[in-house]
Backbone of each chain as ProteinMPNN parsed JSONL, in Angstrom:
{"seq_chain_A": "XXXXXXXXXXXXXXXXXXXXXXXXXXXXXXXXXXXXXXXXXXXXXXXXXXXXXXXXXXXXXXXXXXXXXXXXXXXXXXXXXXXXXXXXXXXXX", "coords_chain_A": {"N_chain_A": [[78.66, 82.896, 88.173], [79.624, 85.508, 86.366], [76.802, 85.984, 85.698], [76.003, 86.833, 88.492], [78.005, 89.045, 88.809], [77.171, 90.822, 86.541], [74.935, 91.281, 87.775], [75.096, 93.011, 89.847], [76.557, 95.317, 88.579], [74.382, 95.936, 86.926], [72.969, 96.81, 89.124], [74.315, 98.977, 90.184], [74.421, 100.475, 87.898], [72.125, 101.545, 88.198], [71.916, 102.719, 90.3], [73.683, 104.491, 89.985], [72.904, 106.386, 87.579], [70.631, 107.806, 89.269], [71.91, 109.464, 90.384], [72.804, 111.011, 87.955], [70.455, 111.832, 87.218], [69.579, 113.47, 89.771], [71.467, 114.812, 90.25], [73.001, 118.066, 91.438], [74.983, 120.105, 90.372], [76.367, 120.449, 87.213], [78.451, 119.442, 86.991], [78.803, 117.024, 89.001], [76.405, 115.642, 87.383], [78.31, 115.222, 84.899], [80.318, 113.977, 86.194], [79.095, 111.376, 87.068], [78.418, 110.604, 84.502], [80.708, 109.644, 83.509], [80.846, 107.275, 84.89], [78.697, 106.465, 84.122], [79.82, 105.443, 81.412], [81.894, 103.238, 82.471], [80.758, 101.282, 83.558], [79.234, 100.549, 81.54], [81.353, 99.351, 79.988], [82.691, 97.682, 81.814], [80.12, 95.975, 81.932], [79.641, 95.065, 78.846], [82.064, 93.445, 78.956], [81.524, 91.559, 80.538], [79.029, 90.549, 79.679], [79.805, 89.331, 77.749], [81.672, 87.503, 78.028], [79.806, 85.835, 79.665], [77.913, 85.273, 77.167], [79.958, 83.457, 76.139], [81.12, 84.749, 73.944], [83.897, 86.608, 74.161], [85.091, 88.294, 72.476], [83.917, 90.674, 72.494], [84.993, 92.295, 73.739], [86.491, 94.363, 71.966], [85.065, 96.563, 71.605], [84.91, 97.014, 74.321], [87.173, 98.916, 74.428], [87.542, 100.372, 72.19], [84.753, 101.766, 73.274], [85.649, 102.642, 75.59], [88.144, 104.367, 75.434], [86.492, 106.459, 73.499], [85.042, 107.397, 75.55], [86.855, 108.749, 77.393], [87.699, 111.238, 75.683], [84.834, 111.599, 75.81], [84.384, 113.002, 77.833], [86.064, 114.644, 78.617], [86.144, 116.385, 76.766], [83.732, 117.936, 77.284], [84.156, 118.615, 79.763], [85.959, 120.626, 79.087], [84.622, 122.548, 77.578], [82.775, 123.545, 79.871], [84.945, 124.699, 81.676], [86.019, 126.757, 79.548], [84.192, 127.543, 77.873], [84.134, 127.247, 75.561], [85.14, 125.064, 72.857], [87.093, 125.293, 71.18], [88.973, 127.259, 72.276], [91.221, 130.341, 72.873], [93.944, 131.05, 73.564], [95.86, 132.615, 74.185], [94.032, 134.65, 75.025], [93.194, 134.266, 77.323], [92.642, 134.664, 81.117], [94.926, 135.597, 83.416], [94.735, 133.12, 86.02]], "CA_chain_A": [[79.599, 83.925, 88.597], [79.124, 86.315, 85.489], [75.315, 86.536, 85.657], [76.357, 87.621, 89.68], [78.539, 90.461, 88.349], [76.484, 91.782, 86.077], [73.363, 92.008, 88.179], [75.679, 94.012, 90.662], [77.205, 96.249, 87.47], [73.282, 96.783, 86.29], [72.463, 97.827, 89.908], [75.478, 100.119, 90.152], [74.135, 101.315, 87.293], [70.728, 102.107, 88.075], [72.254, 103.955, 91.412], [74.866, 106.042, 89.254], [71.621, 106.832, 87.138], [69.615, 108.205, 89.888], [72.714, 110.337, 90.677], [73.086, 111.533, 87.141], [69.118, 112.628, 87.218], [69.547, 114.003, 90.544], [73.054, 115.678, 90.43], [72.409, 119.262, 91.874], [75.532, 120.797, 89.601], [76.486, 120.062, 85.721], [79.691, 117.906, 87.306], [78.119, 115.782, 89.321], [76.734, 114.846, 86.034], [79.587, 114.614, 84.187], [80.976, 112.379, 86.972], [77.971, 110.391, 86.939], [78.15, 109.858, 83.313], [81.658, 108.469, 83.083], [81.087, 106.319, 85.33], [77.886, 104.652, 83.624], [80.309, 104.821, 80.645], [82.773, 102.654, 83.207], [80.224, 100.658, 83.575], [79.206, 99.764, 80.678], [82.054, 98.83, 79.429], [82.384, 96.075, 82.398], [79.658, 94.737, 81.436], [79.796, 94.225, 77.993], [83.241, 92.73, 78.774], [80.798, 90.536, 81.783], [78.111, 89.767, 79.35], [80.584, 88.941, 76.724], [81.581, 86.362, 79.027], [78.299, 85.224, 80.195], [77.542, 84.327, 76.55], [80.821, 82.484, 76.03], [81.712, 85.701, 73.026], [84.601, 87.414, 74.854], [85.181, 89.483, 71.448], [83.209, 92.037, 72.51], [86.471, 93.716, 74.568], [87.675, 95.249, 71.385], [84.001, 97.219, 71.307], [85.211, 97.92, 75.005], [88.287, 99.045, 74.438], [86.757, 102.004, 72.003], [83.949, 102.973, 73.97], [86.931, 103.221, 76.42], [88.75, 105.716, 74.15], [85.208, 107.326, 73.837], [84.41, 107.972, 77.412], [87.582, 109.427, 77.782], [87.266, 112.171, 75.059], [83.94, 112.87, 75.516], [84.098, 113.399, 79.433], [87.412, 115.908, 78.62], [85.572, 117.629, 76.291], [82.426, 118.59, 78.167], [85.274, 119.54, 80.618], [86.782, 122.002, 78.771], [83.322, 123.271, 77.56], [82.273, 124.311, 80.382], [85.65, 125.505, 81.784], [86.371, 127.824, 79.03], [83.2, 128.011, 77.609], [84.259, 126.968, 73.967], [86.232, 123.725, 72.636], [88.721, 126.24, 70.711], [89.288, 128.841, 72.664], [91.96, 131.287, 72.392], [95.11, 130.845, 74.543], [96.236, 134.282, 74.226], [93.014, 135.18, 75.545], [92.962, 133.361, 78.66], [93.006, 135.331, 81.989], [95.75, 134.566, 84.311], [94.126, 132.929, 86.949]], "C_chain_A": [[79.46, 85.176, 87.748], [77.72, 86.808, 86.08], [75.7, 87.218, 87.091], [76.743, 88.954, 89.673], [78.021, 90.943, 87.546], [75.457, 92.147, 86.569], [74.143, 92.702, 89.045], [75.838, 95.421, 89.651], [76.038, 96.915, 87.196], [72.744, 97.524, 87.706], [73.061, 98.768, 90.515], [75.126, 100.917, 89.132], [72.903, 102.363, 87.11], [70.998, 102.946, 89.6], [72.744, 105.299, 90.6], [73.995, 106.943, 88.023], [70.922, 107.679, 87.748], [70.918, 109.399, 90.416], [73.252, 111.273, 89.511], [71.892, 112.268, 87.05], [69.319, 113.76, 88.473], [70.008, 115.499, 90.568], [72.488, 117.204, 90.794], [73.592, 120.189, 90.745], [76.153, 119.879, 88.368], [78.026, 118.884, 86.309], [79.404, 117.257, 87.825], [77.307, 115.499, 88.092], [77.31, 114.413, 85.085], [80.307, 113.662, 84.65], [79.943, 111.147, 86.753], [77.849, 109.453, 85.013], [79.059, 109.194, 82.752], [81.688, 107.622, 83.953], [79.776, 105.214, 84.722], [78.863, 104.121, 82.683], [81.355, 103.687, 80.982], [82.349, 101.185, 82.947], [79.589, 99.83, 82.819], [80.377, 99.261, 79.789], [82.543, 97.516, 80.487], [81.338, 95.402, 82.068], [78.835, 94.617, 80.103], [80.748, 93.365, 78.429], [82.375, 91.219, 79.493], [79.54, 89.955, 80.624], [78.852, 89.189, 78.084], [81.124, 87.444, 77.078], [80.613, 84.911, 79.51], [78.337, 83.989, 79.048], [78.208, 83.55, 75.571], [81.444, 83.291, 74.612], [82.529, 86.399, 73.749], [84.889, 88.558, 73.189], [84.478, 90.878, 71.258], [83.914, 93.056, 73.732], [86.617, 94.827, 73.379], [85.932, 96.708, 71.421], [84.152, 97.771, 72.669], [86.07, 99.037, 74.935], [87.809, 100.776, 73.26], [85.846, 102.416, 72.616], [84.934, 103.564, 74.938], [87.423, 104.573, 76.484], [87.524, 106.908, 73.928], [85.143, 108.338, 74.916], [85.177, 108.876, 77.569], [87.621, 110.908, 77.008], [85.908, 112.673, 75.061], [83.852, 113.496, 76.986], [85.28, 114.54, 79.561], [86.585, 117.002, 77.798], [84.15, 118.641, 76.407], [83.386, 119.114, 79.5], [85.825, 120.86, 80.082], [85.968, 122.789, 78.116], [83.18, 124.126, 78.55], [83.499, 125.008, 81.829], [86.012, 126.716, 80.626], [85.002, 128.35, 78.082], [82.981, 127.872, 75.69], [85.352, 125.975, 74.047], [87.58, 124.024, 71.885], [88.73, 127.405, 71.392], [90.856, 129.168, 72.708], [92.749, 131.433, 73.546], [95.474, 132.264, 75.017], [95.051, 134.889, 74.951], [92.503, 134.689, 76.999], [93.295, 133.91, 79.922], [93.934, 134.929, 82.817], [94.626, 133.962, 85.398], [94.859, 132.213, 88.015]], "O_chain_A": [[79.121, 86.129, 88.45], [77.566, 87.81, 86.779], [75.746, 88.438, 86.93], [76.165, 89.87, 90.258], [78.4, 92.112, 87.609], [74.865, 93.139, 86.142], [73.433, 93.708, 89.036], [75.275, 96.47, 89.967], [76.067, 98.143, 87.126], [72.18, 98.615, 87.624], [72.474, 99.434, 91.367], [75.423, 102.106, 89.252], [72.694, 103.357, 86.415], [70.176, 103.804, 89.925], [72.411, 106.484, 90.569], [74.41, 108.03, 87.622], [70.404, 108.518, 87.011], [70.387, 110.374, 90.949], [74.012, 112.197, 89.805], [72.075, 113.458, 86.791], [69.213, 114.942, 88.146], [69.512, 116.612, 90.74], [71.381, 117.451, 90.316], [72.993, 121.109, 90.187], [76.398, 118.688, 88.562], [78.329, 117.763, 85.899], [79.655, 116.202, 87.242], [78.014, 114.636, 87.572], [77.004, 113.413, 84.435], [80.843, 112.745, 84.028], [80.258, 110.072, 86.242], [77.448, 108.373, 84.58], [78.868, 108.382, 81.847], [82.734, 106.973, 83.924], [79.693, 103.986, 84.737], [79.095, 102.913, 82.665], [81.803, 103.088, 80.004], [82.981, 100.253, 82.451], [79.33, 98.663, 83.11], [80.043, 98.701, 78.745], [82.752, 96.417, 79.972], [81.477, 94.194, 81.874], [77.674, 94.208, 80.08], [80.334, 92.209, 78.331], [82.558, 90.077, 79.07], [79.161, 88.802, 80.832], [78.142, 88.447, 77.405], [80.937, 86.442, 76.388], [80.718, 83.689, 79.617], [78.531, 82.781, 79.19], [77.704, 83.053, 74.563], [82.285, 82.613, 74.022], [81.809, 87.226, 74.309], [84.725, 89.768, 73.341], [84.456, 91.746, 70.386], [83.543, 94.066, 74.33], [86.824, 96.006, 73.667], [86.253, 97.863, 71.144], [83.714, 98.919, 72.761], [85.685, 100.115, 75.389], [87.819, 101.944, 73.649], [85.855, 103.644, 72.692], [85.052, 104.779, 75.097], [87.224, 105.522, 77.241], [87.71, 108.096, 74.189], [85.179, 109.562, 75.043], [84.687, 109.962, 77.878], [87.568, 111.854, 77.793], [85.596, 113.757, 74.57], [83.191, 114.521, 77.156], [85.355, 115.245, 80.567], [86.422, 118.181, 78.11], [83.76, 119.652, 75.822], [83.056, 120.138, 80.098], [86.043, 121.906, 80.693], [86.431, 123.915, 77.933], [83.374, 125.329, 78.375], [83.048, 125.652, 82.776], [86.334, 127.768, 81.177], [84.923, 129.508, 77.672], [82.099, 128.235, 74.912], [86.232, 125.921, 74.906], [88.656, 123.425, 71.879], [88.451, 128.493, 70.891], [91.666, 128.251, 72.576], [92.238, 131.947, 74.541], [95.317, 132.785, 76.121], [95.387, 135.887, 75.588], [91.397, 134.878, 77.506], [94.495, 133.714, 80.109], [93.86, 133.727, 83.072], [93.568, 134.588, 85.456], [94.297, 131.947, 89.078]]}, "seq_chain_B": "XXXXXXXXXXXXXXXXXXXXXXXXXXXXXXXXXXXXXXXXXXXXXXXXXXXXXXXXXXXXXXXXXXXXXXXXXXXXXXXXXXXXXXXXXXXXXXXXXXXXXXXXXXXXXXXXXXXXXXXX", "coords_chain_B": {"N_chain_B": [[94.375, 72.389, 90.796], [92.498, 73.469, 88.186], [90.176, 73.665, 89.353], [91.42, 75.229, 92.079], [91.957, 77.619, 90.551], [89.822, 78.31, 89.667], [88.506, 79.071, 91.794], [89.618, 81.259, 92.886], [89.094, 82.56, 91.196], [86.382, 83.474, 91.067], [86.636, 84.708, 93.428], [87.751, 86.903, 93.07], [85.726, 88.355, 91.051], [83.417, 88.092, 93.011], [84.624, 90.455, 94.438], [85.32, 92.409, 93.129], [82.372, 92.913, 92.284], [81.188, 93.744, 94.564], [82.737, 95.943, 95.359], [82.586, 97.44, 93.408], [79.292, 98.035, 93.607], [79.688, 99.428, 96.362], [81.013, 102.133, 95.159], [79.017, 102.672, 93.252], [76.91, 102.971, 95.424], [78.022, 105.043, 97.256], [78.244, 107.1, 95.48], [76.14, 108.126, 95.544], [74.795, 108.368, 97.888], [77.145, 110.364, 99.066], [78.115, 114.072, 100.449], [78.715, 115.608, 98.68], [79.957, 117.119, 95.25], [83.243, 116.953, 95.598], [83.945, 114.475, 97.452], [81.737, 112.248, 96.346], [83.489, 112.141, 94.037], [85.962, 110.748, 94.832], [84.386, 108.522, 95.762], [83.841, 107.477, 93.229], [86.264, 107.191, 92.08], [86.671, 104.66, 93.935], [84.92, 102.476, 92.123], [86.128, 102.922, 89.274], [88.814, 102.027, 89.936], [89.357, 99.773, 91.952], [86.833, 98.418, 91.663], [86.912, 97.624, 88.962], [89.885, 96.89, 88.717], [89.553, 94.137, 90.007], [87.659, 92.821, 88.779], [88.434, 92.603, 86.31], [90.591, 91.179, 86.567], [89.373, 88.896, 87.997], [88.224, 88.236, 85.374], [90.582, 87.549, 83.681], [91.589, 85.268, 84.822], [89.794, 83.417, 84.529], [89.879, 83.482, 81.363], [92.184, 82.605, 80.797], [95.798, 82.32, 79.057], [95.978, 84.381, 76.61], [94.433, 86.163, 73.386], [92.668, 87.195, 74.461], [92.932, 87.91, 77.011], [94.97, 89.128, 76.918], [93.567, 91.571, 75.475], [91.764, 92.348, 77.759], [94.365, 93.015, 79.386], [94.801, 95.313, 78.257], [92.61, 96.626, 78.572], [92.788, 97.202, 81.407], [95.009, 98.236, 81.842], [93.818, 101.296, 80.126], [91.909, 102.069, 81.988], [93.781, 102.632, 84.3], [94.727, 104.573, 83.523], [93.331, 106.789, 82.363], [91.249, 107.178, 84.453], [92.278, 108.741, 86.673], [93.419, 111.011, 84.713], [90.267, 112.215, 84.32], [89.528, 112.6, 86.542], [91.172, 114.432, 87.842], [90.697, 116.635, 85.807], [88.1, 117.377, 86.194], [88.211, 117.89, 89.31], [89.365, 120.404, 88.474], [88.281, 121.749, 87.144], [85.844, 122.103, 88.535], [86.783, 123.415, 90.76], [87.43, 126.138, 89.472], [85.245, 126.775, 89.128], [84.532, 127.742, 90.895], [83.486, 126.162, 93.166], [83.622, 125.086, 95.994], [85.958, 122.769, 98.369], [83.588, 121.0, 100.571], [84.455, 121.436, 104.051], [85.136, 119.629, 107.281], [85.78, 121.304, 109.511], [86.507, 125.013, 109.973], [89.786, 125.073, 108.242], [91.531, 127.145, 108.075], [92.031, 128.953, 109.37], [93.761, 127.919, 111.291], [95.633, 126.607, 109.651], [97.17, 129.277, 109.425], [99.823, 129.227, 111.098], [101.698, 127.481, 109.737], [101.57, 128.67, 106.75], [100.875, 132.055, 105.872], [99.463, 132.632, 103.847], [95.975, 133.628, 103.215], [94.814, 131.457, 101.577], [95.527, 129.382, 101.347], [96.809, 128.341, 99.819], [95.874, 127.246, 97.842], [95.495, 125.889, 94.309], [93.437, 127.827, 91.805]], "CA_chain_B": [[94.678, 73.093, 89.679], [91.715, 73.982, 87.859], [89.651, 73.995, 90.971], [92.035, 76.383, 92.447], [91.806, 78.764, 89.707], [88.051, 78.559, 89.647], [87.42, 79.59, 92.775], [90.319, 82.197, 92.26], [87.966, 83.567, 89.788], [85.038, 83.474, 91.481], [86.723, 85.347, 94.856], [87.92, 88.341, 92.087], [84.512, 88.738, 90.477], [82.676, 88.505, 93.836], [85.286, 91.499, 95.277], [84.854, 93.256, 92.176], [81.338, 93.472, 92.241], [81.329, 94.29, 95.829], [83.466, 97.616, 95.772], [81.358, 98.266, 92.303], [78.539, 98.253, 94.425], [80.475, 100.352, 97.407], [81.174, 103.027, 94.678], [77.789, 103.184, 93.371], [75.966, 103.567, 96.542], [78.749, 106.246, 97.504], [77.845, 108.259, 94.525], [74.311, 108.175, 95.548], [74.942, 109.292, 99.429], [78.049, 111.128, 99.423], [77.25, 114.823, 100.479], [79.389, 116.91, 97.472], [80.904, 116.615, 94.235], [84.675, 115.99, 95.545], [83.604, 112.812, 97.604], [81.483, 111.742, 95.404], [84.637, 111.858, 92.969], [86.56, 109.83, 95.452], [83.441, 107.269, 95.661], [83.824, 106.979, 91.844], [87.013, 106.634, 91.644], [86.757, 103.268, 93.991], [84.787, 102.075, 90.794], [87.415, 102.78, 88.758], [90.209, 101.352, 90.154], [89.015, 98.61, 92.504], [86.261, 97.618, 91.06], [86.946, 97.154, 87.852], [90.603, 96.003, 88.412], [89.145, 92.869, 90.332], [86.771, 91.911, 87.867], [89.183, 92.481, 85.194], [91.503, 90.311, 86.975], [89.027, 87.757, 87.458], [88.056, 87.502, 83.975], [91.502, 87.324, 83.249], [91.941, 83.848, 85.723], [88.851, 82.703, 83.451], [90.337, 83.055, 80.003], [94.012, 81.996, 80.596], [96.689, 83.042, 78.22], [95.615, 84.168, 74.94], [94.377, 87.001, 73.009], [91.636, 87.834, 75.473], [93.46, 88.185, 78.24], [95.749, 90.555, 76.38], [92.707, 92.558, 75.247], [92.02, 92.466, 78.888], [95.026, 94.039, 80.443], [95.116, 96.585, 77.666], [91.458, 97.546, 78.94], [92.961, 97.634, 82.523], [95.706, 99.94, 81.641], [93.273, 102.532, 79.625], [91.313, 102.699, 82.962], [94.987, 103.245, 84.807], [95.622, 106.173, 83.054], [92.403, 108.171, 82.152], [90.556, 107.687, 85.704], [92.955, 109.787, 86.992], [92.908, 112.092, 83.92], [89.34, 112.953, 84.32], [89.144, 113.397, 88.129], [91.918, 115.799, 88.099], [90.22, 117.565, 85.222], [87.025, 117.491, 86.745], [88.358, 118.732, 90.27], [90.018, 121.153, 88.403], [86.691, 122.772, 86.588], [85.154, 122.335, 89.906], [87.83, 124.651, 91.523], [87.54, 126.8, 88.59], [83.943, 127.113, 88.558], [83.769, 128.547, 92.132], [83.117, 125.005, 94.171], [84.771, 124.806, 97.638], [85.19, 121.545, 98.976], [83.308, 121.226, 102.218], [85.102, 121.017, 105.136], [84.216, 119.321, 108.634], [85.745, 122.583, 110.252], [87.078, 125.96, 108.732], [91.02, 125.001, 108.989], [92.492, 128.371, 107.528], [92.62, 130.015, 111.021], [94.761, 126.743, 112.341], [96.973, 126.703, 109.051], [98.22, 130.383, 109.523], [101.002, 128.94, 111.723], [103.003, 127.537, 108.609], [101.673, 129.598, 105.814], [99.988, 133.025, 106.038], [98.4, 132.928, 102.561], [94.812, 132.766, 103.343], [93.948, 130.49, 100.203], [95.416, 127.797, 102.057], [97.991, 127.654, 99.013], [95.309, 125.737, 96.571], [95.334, 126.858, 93.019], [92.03, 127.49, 91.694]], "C_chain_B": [[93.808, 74.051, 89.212], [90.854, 74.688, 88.78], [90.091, 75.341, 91.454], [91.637, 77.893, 91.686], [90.835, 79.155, 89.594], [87.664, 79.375, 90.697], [88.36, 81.056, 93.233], [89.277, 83.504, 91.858], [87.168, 84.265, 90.285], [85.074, 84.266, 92.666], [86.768, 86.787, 94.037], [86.398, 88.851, 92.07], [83.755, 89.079, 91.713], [83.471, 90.051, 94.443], [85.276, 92.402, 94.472], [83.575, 93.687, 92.292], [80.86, 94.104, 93.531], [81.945, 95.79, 95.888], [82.732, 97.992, 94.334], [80.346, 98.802, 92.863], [78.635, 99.471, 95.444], [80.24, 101.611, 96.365], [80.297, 103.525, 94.466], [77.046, 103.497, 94.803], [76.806, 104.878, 97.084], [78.627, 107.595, 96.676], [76.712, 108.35, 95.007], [74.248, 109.19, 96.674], [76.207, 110.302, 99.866], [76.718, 112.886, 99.04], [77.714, 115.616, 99.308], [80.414, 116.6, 96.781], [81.989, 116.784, 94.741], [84.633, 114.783, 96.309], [83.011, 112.37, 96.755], [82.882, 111.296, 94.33], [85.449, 110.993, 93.481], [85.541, 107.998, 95.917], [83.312, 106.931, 94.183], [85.458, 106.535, 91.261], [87.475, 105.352, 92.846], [86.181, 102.436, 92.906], [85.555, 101.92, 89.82], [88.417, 102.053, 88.788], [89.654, 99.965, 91.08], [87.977, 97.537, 92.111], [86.204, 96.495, 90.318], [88.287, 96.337, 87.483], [90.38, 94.347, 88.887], [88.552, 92.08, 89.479], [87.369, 91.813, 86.69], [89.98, 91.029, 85.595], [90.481, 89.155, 87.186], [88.352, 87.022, 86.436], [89.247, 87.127, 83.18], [91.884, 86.15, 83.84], [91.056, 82.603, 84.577], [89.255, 82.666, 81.9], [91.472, 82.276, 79.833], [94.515, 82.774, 79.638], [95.898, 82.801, 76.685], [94.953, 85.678, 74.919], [93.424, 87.731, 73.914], [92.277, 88.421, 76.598], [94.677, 89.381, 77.748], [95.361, 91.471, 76.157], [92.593, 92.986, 76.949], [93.026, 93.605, 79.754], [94.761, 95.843, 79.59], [93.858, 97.336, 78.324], [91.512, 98.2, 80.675], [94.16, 98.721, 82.536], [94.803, 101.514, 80.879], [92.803, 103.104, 80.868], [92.488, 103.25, 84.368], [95.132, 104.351, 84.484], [94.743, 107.259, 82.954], [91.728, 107.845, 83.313], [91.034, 108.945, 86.514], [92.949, 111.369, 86.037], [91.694, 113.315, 84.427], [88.76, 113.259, 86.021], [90.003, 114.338, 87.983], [91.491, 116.569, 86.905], [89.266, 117.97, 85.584], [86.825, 118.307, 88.337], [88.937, 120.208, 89.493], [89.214, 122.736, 87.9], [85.985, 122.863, 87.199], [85.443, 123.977, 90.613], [87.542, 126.761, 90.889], [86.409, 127.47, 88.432], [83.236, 128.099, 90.163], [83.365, 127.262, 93.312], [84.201, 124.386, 95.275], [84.528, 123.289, 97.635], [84.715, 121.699, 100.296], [84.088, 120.541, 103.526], [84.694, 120.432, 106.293], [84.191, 120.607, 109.526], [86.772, 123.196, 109.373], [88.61, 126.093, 109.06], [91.923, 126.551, 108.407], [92.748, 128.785, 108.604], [94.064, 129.119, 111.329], [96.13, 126.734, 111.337], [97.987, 128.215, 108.845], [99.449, 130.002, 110.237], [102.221, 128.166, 110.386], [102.754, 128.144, 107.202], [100.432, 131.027, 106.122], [99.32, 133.896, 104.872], [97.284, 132.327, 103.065], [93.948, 132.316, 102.621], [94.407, 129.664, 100.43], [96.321, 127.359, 100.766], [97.58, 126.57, 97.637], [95.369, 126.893, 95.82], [94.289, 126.72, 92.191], [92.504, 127.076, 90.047]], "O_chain_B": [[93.956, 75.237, 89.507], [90.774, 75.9, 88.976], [89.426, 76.371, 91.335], [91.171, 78.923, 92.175], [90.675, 80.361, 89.402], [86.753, 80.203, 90.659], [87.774, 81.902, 93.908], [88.952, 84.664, 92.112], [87.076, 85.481, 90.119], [84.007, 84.639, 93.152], [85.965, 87.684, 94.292], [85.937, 89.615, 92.918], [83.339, 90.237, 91.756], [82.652, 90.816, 94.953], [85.215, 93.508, 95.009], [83.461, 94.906, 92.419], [80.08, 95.052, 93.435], [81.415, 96.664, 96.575], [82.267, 99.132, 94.342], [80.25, 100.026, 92.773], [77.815, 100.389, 95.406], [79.222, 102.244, 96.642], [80.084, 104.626, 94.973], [76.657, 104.657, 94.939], [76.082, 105.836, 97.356], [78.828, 108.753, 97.042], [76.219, 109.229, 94.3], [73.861, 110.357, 96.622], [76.179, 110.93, 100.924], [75.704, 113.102, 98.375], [76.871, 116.435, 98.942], [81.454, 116.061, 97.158], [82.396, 116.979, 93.595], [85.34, 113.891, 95.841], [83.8, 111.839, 95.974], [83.096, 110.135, 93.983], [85.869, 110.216, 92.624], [85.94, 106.873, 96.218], [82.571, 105.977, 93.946], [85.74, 105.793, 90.32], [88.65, 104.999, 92.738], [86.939, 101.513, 92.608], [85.744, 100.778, 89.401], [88.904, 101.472, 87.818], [89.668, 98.971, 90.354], [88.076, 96.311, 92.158], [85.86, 95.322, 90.465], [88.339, 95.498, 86.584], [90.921, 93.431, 88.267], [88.779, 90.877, 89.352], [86.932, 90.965, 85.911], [89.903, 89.992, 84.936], [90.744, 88.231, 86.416], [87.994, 85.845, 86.398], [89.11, 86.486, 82.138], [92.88, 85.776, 83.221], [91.407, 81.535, 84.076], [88.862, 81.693, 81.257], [91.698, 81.462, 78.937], [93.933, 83.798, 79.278], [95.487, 81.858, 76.009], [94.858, 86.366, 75.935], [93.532, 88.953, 74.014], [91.962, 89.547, 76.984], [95.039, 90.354, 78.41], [96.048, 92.477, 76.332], [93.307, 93.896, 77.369], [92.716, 94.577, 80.443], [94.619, 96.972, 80.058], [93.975, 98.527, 78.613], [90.829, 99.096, 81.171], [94.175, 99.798, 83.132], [95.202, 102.649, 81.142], [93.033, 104.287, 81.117], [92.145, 104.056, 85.233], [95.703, 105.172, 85.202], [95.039, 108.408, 83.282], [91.129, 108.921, 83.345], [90.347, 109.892, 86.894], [92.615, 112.477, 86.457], [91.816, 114.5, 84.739], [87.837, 113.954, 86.444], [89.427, 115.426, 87.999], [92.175, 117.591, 86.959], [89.203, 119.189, 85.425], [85.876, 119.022, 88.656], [88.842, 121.191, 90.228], [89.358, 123.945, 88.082], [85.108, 123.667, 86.885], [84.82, 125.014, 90.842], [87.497, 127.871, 91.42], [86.333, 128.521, 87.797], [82.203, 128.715, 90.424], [82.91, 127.658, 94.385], [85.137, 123.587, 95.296], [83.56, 122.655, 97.212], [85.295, 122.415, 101.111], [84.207, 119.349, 103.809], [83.523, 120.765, 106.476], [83.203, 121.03, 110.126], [87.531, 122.694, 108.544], [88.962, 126.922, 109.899], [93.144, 126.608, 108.559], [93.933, 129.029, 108.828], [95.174, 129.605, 111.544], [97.288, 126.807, 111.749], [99.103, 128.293, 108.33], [100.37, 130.699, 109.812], [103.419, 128.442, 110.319], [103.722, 128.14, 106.442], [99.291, 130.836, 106.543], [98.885, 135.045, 104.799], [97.189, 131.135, 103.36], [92.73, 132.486, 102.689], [93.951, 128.691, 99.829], [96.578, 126.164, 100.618], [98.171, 125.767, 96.916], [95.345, 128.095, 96.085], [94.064, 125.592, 91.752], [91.666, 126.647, 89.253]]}, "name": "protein", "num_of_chains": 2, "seq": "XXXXXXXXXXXXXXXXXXXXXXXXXXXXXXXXXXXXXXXXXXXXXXXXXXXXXXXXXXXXXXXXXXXXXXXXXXXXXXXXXXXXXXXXXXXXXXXXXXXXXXXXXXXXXXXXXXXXXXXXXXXXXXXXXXXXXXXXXXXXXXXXXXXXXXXXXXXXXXXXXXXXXXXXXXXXXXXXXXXXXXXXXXXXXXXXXXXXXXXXXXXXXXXXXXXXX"}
């Protein structure tokens, strides 16, 4: 059952791969890349499983925390064009 | 009992990896980043709560299964996060979504802002 879900997870991953090479604009790679990070974090949790070590959640559980900060902050990169930018300086829009 | 729970397990994980699957191939063929974003976030949420849930049938009660939910609430809260940040730097960046047909003509009858009322 494991080994099942992870050969699905690795070939979800080798799609969401070919869509991160592809991607025609910088967000479709940014989408593309939290979702391998999605992905790999199922399956560590799935091969953690597999080889009867489930202790390798808490190593999900920060890349988790990861993914999420680094996929915000390549967001707000390339919305404002800097990671401190200047509030006061911000056009209405 | 056990039985039961086994094959429990084993229906999760298969329905998990199934809409994993779904999502990935949807990222692949969708035609433009905001489907696509809606084919990633079935990954997200369906996916991964199935297979969470049936690794959670497979441990039983105990510290795993507590690690567990906590990893299904992080993905509760920031999937959402980063699509609505991500549509939002889309919007921001100049990227329409594509429409099947151009409805601004049809929505002048209840608003006659022609931005259709989105906020970039």
């Amino acid at each position: 059952m494991f080994a099942a879900a992870a050969t699905a997870i690795l070939v979800a991953l080798a799609l969401v791969i070919t869509r991160a090479i592809k991607g025609p604009t910088v967000f479709d790679r940014v989408l593309a890349g939290n979702s391998v990070g999605t992905l790999a974090i199922m399956l560590l949790a799935v091969v953690g499983f597999l080889t009867g070590r489930p202790e390798f959640l808490d190593i999900g559980l920060t890349y988790g925390l990861l993914n999420l900060i680094g996929t915000l902050s390549v967001l707000k990169f390339f919305r404002h064009g800097d990671l401190a930018y200047d509030v006061e300086s911000e056009p209405e829009s | 009992m056990t039985l039961a729970v086994e094959i429990a397990s084993w229906g999760f994980m298969l329905l998990g990896s199934f809409f994993t699957l779904v999502g990935a191939v949807g990222l692949v063929r969708m035609p433009e980043v905001f489907t696509r974003m809606h084919s990633a976030s079935v990954m997200d949420t369906l996916g991964v709560g199935f297979l969470i849930f049936g690794m959670c049938l497979q441990a039983g009660f105990g510290l795993v299964t507590l690690k567990l939910l906590f990893l299904l609430a992080l993905f509760f809260f920031t999937a959402p996060v980063v699509t609505h940040a991500l549509a939002q730097a889309c919007l921001h960046e100049g990227i329409k979504p594509k429409l099947a047909e151009d409805r601004r003509g049809t929505a002048g009858s209840r608003s006659a802002d022609p931005d259709d009322g989105r906020q970039p």
